[in-house]
MARMIKE-624956 format. One record per residue (C-alpha): residue number from 0; chain; x, y, z. Coordinates in pm, 1 decimal. Layout:
SITE  pos  unit         X         Y         Z
SITE  NUM     A         X         Y         Z
...
//
This chain:
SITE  pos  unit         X         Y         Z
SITE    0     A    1167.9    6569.9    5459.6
SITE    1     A     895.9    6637.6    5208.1
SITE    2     A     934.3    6722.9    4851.1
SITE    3     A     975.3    7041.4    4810.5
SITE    4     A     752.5    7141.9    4495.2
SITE    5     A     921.5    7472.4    4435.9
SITE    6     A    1282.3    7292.3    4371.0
SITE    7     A    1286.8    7170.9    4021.4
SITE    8     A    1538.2    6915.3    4150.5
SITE    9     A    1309.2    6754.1    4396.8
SITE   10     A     950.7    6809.3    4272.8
SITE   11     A     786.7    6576.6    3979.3
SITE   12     A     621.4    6618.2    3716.1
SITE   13     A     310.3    6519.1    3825.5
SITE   14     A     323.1    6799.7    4074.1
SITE   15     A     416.5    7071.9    3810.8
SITE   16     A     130.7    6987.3    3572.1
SITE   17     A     -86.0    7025.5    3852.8
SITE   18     A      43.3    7312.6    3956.7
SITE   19     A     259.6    7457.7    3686.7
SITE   20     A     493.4    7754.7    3774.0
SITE   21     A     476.6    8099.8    3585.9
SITE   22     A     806.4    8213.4    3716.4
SITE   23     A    1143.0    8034.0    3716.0
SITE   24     A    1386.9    8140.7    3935.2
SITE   25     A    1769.5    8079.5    3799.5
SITE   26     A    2049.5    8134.4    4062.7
SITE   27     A    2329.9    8185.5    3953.5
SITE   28     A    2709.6    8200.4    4145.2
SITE   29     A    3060.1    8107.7    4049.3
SITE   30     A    3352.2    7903.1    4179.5
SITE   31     A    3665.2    8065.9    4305.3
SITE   32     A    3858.6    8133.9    4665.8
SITE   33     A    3690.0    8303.1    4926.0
SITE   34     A    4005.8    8406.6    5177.4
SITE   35     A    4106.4    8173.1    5365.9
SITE   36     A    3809.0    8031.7    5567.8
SITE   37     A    3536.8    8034.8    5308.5
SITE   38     A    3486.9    7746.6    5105.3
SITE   39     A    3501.4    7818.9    4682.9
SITE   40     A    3090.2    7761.4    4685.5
SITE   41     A    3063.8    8024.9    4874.2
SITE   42     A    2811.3    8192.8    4578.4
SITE   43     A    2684.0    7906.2    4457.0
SITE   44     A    2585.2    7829.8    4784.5
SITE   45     A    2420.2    8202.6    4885.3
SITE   46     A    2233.8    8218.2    4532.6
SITE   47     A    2082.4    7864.5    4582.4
SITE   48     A    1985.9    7927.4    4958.4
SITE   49     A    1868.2    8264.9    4872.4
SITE   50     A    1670.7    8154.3    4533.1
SITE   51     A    1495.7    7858.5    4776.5
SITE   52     A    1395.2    8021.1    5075.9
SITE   53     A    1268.3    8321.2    4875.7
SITE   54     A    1069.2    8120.8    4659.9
SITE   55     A     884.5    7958.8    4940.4
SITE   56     A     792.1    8286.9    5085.1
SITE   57     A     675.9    8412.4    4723.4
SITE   58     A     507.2    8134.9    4675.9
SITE   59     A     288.0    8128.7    5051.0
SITE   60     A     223.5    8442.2    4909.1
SITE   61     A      51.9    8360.1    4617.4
SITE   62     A     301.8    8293.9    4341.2
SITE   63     A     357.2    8041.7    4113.6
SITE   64     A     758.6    7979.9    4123.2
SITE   65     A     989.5    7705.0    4057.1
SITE   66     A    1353.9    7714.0    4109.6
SITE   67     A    1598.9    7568.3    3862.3
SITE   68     A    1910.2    7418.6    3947.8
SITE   69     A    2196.9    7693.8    4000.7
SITE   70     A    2493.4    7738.4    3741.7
SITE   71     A    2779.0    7734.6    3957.4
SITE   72     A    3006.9    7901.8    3712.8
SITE   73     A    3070.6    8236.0    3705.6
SITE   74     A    3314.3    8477.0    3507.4
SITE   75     A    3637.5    8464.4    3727.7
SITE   76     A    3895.7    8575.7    3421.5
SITE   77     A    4145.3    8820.2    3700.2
SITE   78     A    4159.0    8502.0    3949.7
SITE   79     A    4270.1    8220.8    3751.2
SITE   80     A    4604.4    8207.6    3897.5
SITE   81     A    4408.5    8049.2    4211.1
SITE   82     A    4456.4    7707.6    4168.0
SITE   83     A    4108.0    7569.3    4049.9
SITE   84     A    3938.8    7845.8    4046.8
SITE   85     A    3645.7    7796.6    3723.7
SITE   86     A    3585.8    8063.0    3509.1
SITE   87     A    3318.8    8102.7    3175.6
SITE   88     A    3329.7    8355.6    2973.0
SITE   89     A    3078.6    8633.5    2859.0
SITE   90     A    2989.1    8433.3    2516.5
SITE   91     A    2933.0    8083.2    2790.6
SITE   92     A    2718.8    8246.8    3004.4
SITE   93     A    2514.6    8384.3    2716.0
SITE   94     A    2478.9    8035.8    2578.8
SITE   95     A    2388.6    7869.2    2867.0
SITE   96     A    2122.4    8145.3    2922.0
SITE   97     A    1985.8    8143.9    2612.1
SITE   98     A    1935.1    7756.8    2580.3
SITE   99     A    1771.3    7824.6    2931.9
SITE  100     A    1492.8    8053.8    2826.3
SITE  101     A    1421.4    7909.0    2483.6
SITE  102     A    1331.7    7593.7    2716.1
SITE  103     A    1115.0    7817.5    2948.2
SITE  104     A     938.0    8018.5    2678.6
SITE  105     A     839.1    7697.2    2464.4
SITE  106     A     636.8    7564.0    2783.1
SITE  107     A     498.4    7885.9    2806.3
SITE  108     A     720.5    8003.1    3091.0
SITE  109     A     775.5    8352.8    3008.8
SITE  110     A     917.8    8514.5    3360.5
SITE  111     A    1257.5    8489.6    3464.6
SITE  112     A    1457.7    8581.6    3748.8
SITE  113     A    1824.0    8566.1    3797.9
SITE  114     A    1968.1    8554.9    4132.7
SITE  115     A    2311.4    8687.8    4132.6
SITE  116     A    2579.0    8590.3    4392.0
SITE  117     A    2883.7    8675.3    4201.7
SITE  118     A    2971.7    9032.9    4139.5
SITE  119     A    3203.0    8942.7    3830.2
SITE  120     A    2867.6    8816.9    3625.7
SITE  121     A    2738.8    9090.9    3444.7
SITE  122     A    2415.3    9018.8    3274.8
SITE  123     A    2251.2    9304.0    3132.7
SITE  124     A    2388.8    9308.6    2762.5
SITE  125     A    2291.3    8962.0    2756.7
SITE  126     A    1937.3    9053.4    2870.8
SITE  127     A    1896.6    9289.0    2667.6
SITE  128     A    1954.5    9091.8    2343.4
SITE  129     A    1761.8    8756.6    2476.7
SITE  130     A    1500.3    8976.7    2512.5
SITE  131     A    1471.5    9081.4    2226.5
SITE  132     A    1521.2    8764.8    2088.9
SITE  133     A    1250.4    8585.7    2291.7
SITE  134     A     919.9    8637.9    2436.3
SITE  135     A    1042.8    8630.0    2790.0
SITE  136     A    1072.5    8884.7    3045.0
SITE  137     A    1393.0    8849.6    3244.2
SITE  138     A    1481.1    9037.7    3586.2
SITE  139     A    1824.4    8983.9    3718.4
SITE  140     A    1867.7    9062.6    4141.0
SITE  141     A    2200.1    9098.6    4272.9
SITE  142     A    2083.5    8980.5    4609.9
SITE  143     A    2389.2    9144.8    4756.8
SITE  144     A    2226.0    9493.8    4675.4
SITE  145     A    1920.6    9342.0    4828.6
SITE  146     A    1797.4    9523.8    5141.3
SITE  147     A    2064.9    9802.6    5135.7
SITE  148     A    1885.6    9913.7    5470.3
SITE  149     A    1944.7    9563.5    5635.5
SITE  150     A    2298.9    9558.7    5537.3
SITE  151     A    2391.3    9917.2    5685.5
SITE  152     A    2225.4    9826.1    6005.1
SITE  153     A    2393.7    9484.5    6066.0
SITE  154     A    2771.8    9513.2    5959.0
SITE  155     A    3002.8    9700.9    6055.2
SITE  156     A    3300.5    9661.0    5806.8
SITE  157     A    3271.7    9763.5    5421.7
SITE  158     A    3400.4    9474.8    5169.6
SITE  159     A    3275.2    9260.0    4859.2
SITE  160     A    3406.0    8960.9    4888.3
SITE  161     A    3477.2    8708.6    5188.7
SITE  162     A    3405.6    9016.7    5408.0
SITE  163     A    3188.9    9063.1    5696.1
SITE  164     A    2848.7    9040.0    5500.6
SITE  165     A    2981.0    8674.6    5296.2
SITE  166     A    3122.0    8523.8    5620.6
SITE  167     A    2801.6    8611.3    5807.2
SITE  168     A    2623.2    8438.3    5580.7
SITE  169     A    2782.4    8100.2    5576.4
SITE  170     A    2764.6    8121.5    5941.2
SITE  171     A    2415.0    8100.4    5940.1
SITE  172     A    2367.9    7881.0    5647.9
SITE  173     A    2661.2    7627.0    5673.6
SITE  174     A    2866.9    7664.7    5931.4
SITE  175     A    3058.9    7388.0    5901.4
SITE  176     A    3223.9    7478.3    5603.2
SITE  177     A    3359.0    7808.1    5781.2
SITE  178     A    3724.8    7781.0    5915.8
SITE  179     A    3674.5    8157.1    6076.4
SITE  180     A    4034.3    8123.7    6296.6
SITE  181     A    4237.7    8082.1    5942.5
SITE  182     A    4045.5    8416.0    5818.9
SITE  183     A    4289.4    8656.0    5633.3
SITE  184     A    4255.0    9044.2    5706.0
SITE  185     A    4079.7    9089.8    5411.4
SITE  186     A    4281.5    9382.1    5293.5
SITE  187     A    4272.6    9525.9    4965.7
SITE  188     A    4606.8    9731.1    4790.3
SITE  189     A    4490.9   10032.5    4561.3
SITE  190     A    4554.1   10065.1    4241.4
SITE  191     A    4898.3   10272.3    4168.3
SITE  192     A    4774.7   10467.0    3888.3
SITE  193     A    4561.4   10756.9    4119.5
SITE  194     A    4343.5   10861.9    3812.0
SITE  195     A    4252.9   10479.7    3784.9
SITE  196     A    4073.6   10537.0    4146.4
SITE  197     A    3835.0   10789.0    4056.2
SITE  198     A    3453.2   10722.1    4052.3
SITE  199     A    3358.6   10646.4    3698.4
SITE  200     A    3676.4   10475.5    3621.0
SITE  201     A    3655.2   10094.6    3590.2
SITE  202     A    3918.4    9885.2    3493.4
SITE  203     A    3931.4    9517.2    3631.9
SITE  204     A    4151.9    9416.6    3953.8
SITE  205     A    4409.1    9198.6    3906.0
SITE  206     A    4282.0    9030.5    4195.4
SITE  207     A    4579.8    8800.4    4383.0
SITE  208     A    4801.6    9149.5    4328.8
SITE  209     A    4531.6    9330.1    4518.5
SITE  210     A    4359.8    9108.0    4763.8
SITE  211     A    4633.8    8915.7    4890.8
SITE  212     A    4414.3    8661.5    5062.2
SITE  213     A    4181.5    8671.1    4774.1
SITE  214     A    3936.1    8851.1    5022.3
SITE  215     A    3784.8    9218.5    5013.8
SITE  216     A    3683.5    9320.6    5318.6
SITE  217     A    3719.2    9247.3    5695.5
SITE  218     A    3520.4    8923.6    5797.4
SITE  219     A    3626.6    8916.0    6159.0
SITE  220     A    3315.9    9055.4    6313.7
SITE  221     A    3104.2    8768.9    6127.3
SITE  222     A    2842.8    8603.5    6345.2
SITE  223     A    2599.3    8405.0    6263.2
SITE  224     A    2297.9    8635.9    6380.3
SITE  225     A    2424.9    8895.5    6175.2
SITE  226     A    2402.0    8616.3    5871.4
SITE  227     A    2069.7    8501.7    6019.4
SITE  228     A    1951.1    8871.2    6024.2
SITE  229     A    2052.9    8975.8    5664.0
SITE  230     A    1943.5    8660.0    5476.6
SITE  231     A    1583.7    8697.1    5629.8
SITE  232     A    1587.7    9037.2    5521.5
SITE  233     A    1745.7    8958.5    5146.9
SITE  234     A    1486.2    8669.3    5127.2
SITE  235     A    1184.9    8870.9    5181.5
SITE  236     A    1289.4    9145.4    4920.2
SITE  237     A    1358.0    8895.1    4663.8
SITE  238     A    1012.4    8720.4    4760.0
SITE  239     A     812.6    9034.1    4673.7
SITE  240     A     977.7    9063.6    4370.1
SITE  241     A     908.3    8688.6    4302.8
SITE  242     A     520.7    8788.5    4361.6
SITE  243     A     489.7    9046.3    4187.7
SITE  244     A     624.6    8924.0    3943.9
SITE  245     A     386.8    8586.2    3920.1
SITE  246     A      72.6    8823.0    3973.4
SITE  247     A     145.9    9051.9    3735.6
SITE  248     A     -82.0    9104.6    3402.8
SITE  249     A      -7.4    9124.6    3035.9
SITE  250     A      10.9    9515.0    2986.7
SITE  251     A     170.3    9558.9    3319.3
SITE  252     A     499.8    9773.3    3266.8
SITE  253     A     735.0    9621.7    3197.1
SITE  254     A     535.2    9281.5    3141.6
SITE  255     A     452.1    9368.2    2787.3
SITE  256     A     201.8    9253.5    2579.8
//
């Protein structure tokens, strides 16, 4: 196969100074158990095929995108009791990002995108202060909120994590690594404490006591085409933000000057 020049893993750097990128795409996922038919890459691997393929499209389109390698560490503090399950914490992450976009902004890179497969990252207080630390613009895109159209039409069961959506996915992106007939039900046990169940009420789930099979939502009516389907959809969404993004201009809320 060719190099792929958007890949920062594969391309050279004879290829970026001729054609240097003004966007850098980060994904970003986390390791832990996905039931019991998805492998624990499961984000890593949906970030990084999401990042790529959307980059390409941004990119035919006029942009000017690289993609860095993906972190495949996410913040996993309810599931270590899952044997090897990796987690980082808050102050981690924040390191890790900000060594990434002082690197970026001293080459003049000063767009960033986070791709988001993992809903236990939350990265907007850490935004917020890089930002105002350094002259970088930084969008983060849960791609899982991507395309809330696409995913109404094409699954059936509600979940958010190993369900339906997840296990469709894989299908279409690496099937091999799905064991589908050792799938758990997905099922998740409330919390006791009613008021704790209310919208607006947040408290983290301790996650083996809740999902018994670690997995949150019903993946049995996972195909492929449904996978196939959604990431084409998720891809294209996160393209146009890609381009936009490249062809914007200083001045250009909220591209500031």
């Amino acid at each position: 196969m060719p190099i792929r020049s958007h890949l920062l893993l594969e391309t050279n750097y004879r290829q970026l100074r001729e054609n240097p990128p003004n966007v850098a795409v980060l994904p970003w996922g986390a390791t832990e158990a996905h039931n019991y038919h998805l492998p624990y890459g499961t984000d890593v691997i949906e970030a990084a095929r999401i990042a790529e393929h959307a980059a390409a499209l941004a990119n035919n389109q006029g942009a000017q995108t690289i993609v860095l390698p993906t972190i495949p560490y996410g913040n996993d503090s309810q599931q270590l009791d899952q044997v090897a399950t990796i987690s980082i914490s808050t102050t981690t992450a924040l390191a890790i990002l900000r060594d990434v976009c002082h690197s970026l902004t001293t080459q003049g890179i000063d767009r960033l995108v986070i791709v988001n497969g993992h809903g236990g990252n939350q990265f907007q207080p850490l935004v917020r202060d890089l930002m105002a630390e350094l002259p970088l613009l930084i969008v983060v895109v849960n791609f899982y909120e991507l395309a809330p159209d696409a995913h109404q039409a094409v699954f059936e069961a509600p979940g958010d994590h190993a369900d339906e959506m997840e296990t469709s996915l894989l299908l279409h992106l690496e099937p091999e690594l799905v064991e589908i007939e050792h799938a758990g039900s997905g099922a998740r046990r409330p919390f006791d404490i009613a008021a704790l169940r209310q919208p607006g009420v947040w408290t983290p789930r301790p996650w083996s006591h809740c999902h018994a099979d670690t997995g949150s939502g019903d993946p049995s009516r996972a195909t492929a085409e449904k996978g196939r389907q959604y990431f084409e959809a998720v891809t294209q969404a996160l393209a146009n933000v890609i381009e936009g993004l490249s062809k914007a201009k200083k001045g250009d809320l909220p591209y500031l000057e």
